[in-house]
VEXPA-377423 format. One record per residue (C-alpha): residue in one letter; chain; x, y, z. Coordinates in nm, 2 decimals. Example, Ala and Ser with C-alpha at 12.3 -4.5 7.8 and 13.67 -1.06 7.14 Angstrom:
2
(node A,A,(1.23,-0.45,0.78))
(node S,A,(1.37,-0.11,0.71))
***
This chain:
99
(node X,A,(1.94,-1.73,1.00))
(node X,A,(1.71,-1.47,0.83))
(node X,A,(1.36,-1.56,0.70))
(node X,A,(1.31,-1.41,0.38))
(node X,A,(1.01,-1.38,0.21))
(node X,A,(0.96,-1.36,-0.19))
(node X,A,(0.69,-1.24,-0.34))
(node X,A,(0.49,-1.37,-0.64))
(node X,A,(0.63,-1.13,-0.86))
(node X,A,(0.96,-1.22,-0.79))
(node X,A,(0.92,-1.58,-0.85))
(node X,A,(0.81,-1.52,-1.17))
(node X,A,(1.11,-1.28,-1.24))
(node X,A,(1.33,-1.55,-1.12))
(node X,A,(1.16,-1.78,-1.33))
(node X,A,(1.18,-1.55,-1.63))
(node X,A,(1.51,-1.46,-1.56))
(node X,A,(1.58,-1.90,-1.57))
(node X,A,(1.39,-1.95,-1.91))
(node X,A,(1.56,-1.66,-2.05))
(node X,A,(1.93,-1.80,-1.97))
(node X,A,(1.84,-2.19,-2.11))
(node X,A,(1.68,-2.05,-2.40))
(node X,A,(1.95,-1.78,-2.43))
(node X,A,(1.68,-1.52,-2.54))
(node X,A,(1.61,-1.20,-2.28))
(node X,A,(1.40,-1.18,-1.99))
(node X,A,(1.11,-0.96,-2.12))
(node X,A,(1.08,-1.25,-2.42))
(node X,A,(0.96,-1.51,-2.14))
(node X,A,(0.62,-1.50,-1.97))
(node X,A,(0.54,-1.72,-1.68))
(node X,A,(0.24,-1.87,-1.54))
(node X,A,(0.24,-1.98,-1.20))
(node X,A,(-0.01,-2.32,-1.08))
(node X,A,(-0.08,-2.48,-0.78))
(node X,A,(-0.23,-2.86,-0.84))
(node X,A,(-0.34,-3.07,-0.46))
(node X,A,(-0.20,-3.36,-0.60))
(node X,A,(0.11,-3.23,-0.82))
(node X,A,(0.21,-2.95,-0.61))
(node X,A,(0.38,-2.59,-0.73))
(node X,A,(0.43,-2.57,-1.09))
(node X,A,(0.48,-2.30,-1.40))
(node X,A,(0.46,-2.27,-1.77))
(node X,A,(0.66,-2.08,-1.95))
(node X,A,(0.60,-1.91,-2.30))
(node X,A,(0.94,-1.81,-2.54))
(node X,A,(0.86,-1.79,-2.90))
(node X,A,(0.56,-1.95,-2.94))
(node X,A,(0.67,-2.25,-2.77))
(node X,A,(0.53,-2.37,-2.41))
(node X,A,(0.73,-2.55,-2.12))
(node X,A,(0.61,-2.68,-1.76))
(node X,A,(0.84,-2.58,-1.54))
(node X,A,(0.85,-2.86,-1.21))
(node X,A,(0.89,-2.77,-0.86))
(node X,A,(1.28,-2.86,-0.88))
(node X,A,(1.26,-2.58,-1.20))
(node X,A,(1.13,-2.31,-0.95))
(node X,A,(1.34,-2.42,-0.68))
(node X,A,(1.65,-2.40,-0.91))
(node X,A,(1.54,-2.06,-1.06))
(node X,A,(1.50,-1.91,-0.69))
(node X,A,(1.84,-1.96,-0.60))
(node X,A,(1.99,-1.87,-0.91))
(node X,A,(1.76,-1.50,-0.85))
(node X,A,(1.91,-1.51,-0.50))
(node X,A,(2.26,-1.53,-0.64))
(node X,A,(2.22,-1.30,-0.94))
(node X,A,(1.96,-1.02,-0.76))
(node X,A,(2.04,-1.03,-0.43))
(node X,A,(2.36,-1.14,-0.39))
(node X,A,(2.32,-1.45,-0.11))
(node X,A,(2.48,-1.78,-0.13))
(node X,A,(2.21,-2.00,-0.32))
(node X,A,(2.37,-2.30,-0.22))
(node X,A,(2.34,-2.21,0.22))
(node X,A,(1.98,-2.10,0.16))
(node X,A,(1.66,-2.34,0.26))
(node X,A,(1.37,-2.26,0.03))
(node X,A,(1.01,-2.35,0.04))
(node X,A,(0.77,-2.27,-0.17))
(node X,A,(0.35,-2.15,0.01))
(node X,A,(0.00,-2.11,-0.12))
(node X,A,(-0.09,-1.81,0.02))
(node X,A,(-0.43,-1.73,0.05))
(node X,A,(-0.37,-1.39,-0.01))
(node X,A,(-0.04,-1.38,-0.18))
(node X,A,(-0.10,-1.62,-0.38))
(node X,A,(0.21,-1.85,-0.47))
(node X,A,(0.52,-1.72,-0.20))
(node X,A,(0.81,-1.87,-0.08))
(node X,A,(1.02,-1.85,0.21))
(node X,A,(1.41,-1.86,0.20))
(node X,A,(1.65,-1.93,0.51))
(node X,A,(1.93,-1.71,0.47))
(node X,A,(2.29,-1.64,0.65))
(node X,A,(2.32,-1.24,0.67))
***
């Protein structure tokens, strides 16, 4: 299995890319804010319309491997994912791929 690392920016893409299909608006209409909490973990809030949404780890989670499907073409379903604070990233994750 492949590590694969994605970047910040393409968690929120994935995240906008998410929001936009349950809200059945486009992509560019959604912004994204990522958060880390100690004690509530990986998080994001979305924007559409003047409306705001938190967006639970499971949200991300499920957004990453719909990105992985749609983007990159790689079987969401046989990938391990795991979000990181990175110190100098910021908010990563890591995904175990078959190549």
């Amino acid at each position: 299995m492949e590590k694969l690392k994605i970047l910040e920016q393409d968690i929120i893409n994935a995240l906008c890319l998410y929001v936009a299909d349950k809200k059945q608006v486009s992509p560019q209409e959604v912004e994204i804010e990522l958060m880390y909490d100690d004690d509530y973990g990986f998080s994001a809030e979305s924007h559409v319309n003047g409306r705001s949404q938190i967006l639970i780890t499971a949200n991300m989670i499920e957004a990453l491997r719909l990105w992985l499907d749609v983007q990159l073409g790689i079987d969401p379903f046989g990938a391990g994912l795991e979000l990181v604070l990175d110190d100098h990233e910021g908010i990563i994750a890591y995904a175990r791929v078959k190549r």
